[in-house]
matplotlib code that plots the C-alpha trace (Angstrom):
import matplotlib.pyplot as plt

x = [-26.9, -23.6, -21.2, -21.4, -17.8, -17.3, -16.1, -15.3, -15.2, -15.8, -17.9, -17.4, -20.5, -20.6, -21.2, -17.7, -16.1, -12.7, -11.3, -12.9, -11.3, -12.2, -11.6, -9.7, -11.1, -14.4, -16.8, -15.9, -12.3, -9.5, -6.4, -2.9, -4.8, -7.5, -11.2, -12.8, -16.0, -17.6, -14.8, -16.4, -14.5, -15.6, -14.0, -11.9, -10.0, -8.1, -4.6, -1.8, 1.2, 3.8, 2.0, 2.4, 5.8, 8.4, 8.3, 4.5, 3.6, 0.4, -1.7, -4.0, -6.6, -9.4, -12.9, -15.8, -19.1, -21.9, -25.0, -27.1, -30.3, -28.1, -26.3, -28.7, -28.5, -29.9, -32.2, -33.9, -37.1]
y = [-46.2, -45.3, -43.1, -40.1, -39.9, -38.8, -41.9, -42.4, -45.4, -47.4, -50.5, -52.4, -53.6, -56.4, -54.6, -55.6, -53.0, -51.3, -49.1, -47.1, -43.9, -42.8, -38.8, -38.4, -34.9, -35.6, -33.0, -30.9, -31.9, -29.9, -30.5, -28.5, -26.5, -25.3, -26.3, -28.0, -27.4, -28.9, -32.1, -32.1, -34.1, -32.1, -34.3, -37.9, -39.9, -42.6, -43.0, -45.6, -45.6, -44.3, -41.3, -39.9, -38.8, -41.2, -42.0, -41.1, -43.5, -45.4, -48.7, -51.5, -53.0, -55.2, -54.1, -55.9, -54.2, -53.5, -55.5, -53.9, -53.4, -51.6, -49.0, -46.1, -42.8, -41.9, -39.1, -41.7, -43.4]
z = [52.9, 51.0, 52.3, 51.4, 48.6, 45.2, 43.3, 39.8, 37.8, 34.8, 34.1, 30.6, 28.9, 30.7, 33.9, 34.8, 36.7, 35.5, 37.7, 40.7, 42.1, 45.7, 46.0, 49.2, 49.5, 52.1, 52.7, 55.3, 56.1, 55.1, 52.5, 53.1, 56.0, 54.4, 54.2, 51.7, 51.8, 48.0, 47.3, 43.5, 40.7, 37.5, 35.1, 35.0, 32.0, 32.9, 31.6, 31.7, 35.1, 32.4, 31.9, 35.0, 36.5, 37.2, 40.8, 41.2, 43.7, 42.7, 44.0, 42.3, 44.9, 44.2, 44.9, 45.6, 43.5, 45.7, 45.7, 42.8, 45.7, 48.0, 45.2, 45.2, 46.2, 49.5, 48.1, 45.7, 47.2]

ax = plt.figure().add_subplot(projection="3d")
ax.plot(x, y, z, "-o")
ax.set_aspect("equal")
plt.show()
């Protein structure tokens, strides 16, 4: 069973995968002392290091893809 996250990502035609973003927001936890209750990402586009701010900290780390027979939701039977 996956955990339960909102992740966003993209995956070239080749299945290959780009770029995965983990939302640090979890369900039920809190961020700047308040609840968050619904951690929803409504909408992503990936841009380029320079775009952002200089001195934005930012990190690269591999990431292994999940076995195809084990990435499902856990609502799907």
């Amino acid at each position: 069973m996956l955990p339960r996250r909102i992740n966003v990502f993209e995956i070239t035609p080749d299945g290959e995968i780009v770029w995965d973003f983990a939302n640090p927001y979890k369900t039920n936890g809190e961020s700047h002392g308040h609840p968050v209750l619904n951690p929803q990402v409504c909408r992503a586009q990936a841009v380029s290091y320079e775009w952002g701010p200089e001195g934005t900290p930012h990190a690269e780390k591999a990431i292994t893809a999940p076995l195809l027979s084990q990435f499902r939701s856990p609502a799907a039977k």
